[in-house]
TISE-399015 format. One record per residue (C-alpha): residue number from 1; x, y, z. Coordinates in steps of 0.5 Angstrom, whole numbers, plus 500, padded with zeros to 3 digits. Example, Ala and Ser with C-alpha at 12.3 -4.5 7.8 and 13.67 -1.06 7.14 Angstrom:
# TISE-399015
> 1 / 525 / 491 / 516
> 2 / 527 / 498 / 514
END
This chain:
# TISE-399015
> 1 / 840 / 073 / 177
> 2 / 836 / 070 / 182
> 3 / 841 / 063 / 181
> 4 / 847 / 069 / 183
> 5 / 844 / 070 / 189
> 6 / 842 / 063 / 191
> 7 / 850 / 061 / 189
> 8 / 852 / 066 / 193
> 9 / 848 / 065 / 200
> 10 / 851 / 056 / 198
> 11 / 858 / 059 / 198
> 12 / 857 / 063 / 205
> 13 / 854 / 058 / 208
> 14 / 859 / 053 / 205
> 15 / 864 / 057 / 210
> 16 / 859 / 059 / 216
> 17 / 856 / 052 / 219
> 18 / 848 / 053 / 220
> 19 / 847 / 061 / 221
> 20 / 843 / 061 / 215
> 21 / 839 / 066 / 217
> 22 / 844 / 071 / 218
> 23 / 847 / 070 / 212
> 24 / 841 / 072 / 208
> 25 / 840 / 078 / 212
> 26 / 848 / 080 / 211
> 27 / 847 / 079 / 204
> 28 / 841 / 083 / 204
> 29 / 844 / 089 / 208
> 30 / 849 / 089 / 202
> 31 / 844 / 089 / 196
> 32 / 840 / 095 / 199
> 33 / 847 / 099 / 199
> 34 / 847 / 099 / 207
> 35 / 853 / 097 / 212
> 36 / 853 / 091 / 217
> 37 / 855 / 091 / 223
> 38 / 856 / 085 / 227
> 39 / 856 / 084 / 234
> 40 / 858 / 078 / 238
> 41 / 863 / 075 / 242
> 42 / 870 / 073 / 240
> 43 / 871 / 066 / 235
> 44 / 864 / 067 / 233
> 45 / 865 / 067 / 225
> 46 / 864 / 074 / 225
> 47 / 871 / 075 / 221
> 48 / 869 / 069 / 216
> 49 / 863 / 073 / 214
> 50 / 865 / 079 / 212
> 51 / 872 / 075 / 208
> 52 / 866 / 070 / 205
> 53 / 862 / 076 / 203
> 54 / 868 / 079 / 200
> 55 / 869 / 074 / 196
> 56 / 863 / 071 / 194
> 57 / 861 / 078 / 191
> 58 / 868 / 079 / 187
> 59 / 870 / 086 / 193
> 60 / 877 / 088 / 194
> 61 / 878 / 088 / 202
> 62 / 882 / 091 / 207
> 63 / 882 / 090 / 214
> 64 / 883 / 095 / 220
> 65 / 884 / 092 / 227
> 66 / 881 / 096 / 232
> 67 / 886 / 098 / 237
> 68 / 886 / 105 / 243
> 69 / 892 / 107 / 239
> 70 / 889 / 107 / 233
> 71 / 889 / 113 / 228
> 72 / 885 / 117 / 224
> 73 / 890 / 117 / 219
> 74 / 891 / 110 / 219
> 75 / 884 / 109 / 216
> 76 / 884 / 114 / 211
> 77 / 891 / 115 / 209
> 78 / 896 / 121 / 210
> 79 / 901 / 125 / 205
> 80 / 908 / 124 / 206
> 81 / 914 / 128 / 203
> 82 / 917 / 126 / 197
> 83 / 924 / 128 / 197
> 84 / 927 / 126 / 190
> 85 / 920 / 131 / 187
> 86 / 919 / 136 / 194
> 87 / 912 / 135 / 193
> 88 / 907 / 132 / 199
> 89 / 904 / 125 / 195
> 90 / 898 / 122 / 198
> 91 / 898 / 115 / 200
> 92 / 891 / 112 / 201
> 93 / 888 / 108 / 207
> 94 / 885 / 101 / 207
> 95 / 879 / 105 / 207
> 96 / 879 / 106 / 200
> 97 / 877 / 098 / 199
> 98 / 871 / 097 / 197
> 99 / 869 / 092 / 202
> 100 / 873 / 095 / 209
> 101 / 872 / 090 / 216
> 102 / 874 / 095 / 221
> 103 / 875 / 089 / 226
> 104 / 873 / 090 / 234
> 105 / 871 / 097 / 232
> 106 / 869 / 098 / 239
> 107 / 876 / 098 / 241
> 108 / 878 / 104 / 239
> 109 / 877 / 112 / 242
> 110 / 871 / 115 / 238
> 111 / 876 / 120 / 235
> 112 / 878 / 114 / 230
> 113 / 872 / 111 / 230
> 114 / 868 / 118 / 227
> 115 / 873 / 117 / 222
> 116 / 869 / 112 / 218
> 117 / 862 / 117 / 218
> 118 / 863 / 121 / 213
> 119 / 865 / 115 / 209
> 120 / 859 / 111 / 211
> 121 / 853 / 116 / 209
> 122 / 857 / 120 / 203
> 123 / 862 / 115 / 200
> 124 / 868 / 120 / 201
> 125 / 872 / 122 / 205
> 126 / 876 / 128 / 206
> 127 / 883 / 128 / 207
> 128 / 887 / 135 / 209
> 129 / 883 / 140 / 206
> 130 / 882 / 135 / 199
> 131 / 875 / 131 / 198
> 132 / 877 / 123 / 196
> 133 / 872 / 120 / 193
> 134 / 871 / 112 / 195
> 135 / 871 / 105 / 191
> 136 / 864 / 105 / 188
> 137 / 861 / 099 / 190
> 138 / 863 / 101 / 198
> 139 / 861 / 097 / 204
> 140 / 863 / 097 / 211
> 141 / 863 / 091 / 215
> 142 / 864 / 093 / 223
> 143 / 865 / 087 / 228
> 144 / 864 / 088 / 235
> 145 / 864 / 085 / 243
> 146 / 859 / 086 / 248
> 147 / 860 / 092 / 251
> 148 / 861 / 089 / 258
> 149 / 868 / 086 / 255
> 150 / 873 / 090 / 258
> 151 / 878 / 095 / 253
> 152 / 871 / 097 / 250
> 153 / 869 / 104 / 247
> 154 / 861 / 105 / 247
> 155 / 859 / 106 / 239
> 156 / 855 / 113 / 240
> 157 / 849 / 113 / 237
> 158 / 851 / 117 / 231
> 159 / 855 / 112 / 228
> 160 / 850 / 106 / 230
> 161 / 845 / 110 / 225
> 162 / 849 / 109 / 220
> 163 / 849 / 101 / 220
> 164 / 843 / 099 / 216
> 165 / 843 / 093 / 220
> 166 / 847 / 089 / 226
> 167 / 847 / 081 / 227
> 168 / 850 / 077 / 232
> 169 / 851 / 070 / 231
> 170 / 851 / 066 / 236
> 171 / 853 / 059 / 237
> 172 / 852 / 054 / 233
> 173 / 848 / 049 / 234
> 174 / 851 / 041 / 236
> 175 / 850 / 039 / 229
> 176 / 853 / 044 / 225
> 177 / 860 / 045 / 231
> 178 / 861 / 038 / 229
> 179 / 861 / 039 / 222
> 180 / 865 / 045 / 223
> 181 / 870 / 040 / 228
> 182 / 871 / 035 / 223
> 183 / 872 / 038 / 216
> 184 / 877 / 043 / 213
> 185 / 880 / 049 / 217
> 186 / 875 / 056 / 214
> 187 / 882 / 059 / 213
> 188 / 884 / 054 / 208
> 189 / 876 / 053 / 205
> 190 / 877 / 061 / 204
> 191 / 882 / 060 / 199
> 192 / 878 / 056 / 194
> 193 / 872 / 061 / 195
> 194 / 871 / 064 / 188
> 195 / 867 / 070 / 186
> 196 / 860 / 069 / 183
> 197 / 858 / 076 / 181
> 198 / 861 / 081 / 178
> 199 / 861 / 089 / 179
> 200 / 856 / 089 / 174
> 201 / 852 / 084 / 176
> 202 / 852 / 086 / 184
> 203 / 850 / 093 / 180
> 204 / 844 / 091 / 177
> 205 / 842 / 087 / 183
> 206 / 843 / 093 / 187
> 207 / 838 / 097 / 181
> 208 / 833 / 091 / 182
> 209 / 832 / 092 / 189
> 210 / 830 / 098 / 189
> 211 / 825 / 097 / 183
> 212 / 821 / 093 / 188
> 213 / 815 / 095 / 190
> 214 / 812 / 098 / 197
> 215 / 804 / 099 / 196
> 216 / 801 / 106 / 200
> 217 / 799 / 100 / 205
> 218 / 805 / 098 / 207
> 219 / 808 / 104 / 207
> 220 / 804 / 107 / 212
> 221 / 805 / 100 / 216
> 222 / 812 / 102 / 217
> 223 / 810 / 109 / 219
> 224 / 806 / 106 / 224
> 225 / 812 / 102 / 227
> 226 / 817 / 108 / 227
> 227 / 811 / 114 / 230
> 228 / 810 / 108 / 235
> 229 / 818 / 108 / 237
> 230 / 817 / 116 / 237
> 231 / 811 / 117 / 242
> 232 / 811 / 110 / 247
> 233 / 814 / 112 / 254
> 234 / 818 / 106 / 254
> 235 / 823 / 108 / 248
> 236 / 829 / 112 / 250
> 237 / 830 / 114 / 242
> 238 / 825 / 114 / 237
> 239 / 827 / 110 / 230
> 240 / 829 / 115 / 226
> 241 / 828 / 118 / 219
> 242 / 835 / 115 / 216
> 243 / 832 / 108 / 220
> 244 / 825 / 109 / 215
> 245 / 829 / 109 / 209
> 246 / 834 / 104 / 212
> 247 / 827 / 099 / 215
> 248 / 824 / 100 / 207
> 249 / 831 / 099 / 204
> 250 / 832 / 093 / 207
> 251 / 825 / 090 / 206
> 252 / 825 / 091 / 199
> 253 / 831 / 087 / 199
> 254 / 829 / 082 / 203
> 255 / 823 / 080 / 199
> 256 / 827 / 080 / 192
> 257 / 831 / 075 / 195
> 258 / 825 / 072 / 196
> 259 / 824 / 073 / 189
> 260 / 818 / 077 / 189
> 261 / 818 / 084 / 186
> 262 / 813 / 088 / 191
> 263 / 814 / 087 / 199
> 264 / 808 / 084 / 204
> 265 / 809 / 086 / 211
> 266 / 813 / 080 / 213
> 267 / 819 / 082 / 209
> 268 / 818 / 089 / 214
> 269 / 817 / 083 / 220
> 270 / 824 / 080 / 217
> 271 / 828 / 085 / 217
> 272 / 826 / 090 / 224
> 273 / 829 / 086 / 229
> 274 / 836 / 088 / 225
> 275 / 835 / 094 / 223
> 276 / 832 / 097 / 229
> 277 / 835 / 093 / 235
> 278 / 840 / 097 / 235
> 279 / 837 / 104 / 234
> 280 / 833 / 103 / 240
> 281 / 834 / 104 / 247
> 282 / 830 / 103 / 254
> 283 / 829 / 110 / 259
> 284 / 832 / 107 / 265
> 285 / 837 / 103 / 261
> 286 / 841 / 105 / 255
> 287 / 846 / 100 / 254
> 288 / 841 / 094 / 254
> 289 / 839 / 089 / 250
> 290 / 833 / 093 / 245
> 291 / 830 / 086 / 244
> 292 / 824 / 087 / 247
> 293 / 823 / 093 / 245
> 294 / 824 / 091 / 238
> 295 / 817 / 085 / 240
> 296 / 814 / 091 / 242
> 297 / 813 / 093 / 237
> 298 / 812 / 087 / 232
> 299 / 807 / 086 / 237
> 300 / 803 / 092 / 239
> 301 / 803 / 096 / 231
> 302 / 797 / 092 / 226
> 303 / 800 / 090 / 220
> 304 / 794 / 093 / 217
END
C-alpha cells in the first residue's frame, strides 16, 4: 500500500512544480478523512491540486465556482416539478460528488457558504425537510484569496473549524517556474493523469491511519500545545476540541505516510502549522496571519 501512496504523491507533484511538501500534507488531510482548504492568491496551482488528487485517488469530482449570486440550492440540488407524473423529483447538486471544489469560496455571502457544514461535519445534507446522504468516501477541497482582495466574504470561524487543514502554495522557486515554462500545459497533463488507488484501497488506507499508534506521552504533548492556545493572552481563540482530534488525525497520517505505525512528536510538529494556523487568532488582530502564534507554540510547549 505504501508504493500506492508514494505513486500517488509522483503523479501530483508530476502536475504541480516543487510543492512537494504541500503535496503530501493534502494527500495526508484526505487520509485522516479531513477537508483542505487552500488559501492563496489566484494562478497558484490551487485548482490543479484539487483536480490531480481527484484523479490520482479514483474520485468523482464536481466544481462549484464561487460567485455573490450563488445559492444554496445551486450546491445541494433543488426539486423540480414534473409535469408528465405531477410529482416534485429531486435533482441533486454538485455536492453529491465525492471530491467537491468549491472554488474561491470566499466569494460568496455566508448564506450559501453554510450550505456546506452540515455536509463537512455529518456527510449528509438535508434538502426540504428530507435527510440525503452523500457519497462515501466525501471531500471537500475549498480554494480561497486572501481576505485583503476585493469582493471577498470572510470565512466565519464555524465553517473554518471544520477543514482539518489550510495550505497556501506559494510561488514556485525559479527551477521549478522554468520547468513549468517549458513543458506541456497542466490542463493537457491532466488528462493523462490515471488513478493509482481504488475505492477499496483508499479505504484500507483510511482504516491503516487510524490504527496507528499515539502513546500516553504523546498525547499528553498535544494536549499541552491545545491547553497552552486556551490559557495564553495573546490568543484570541483557544484550539478547539474538533481542532484535537483533527492535530491527532492528521499525525497519524502524516507519520504512516512515513511509514511508520506509531507517531513521534515531529509528525505533531509537521502537521500544527496546517491544522492550527487557521484556527488561531491574535486579540488585537483578528484577521492576521496566525503564523507567529502557531511558532509560539512550537517554541514555548516541551515535547516532553
Amino acid at each position: 500500500m505504501h508504493e500506492k501512496i508514494a505513486a500517488s504523491l509522483a503523479a501530483v507533484n508530476q502536475l504541480l512544480l516543487g510543492k512537494e511538501a504541500q503535496v503530501r500534507l493534502a494527500m495526508t488531510c484526505l487520509l485522516a478523512k479531513g477537508h483542505l482548504l487552500l488559501e492563496d492568491l489566484p494562478g497558484m496551482g490551487k485548482t490543479t491540486l484539487s483536480h490531480a488528487l481527484a484523479k490520482v485517488l479514483g474520485l468523482s469530482f464536481q466544481r462549484v465556482q464561487f460567485t455573490s449570486d450563488l445559492l444554496p440550492g445551486d450546491i445541494l440540488g433543488t426539486s423540480v416539478f414534473d409535469q408528465h407524473s405531477g410529482q416534485f423529483s429531486f435533482h441533486p447538486g454538485p455536492i453529491f460528488a465525492e471530491l467537491l471544489l468549491a472554488d474561491e469560496i470566499n466569494r460568496a455571502p455566508a448564506k450559501s457558504q453554510s450550505a456546506l457544514l452540515e455536509a463537512m461535519e455529518e456527510g449528509q445534507v438535508t434538502i426540504e425537510g428530507a435527510t440525503r446522504p452523500l457519497p462515501e468516501p466525501f471531500f471537500v477541497i475549498a480554494t480561497q484569496n486572501p481576505a485583503s482582495q476585493a469582493g471577498t466574504f470572510a470565512l466565519p470561524e464555524s465553517q473554518l473549524d471544520r477543514f482539518l487543514m489550510r495550505l497556501s502554495l506559494g510561488y514556485p522557486s525559479p527551477d521549478a517556474e522554468k520547468a513549468l515554462l517549458q513543458g506541456t500545459l497542466r490542463r493537457d497533463l491532466l488528462a493523462h493523469v490515471t488513478a493509482q488507488l481504488s475505492h477499496v484501497d483508499l479505504a484500507q488506507l483510511q482504516a491503516q491511519v487510524r490504527q496507528v499508534r499515539v502513546s500516553e506521552d504523546l498525547l499528553d504533548y498535544l494536549l499541552r500545545l491545545v491547553h497552552y492556545s486556551r490559557s495564553q493572552a495573546q490568543f484570541a481563540l483557544g484550539l478547539s476540541p474538533r481542532a484535537s482530534l483533527a492535530l491527532q488525525a492528521a499525525a497519524r497520517a502524516w507519520a504512516f505516510i512515513e511509514g511508520r505505525d506509531y507517531v513521534i512528536p515531529e509528525d505533531v510538529q509537521a502537521v500544527l502549522p496546517a491544522v492550527a494556523g487557521h484556527r488561531l487568532r491574535e486579540p488585537a488582530d483578528p484577521l492576521g496571519l496566525p503564523g507567529p502564534l502557531v511558532q509560539t507554540l512550537l517554541r514555548e510547549v516541551p515535547a516532553l
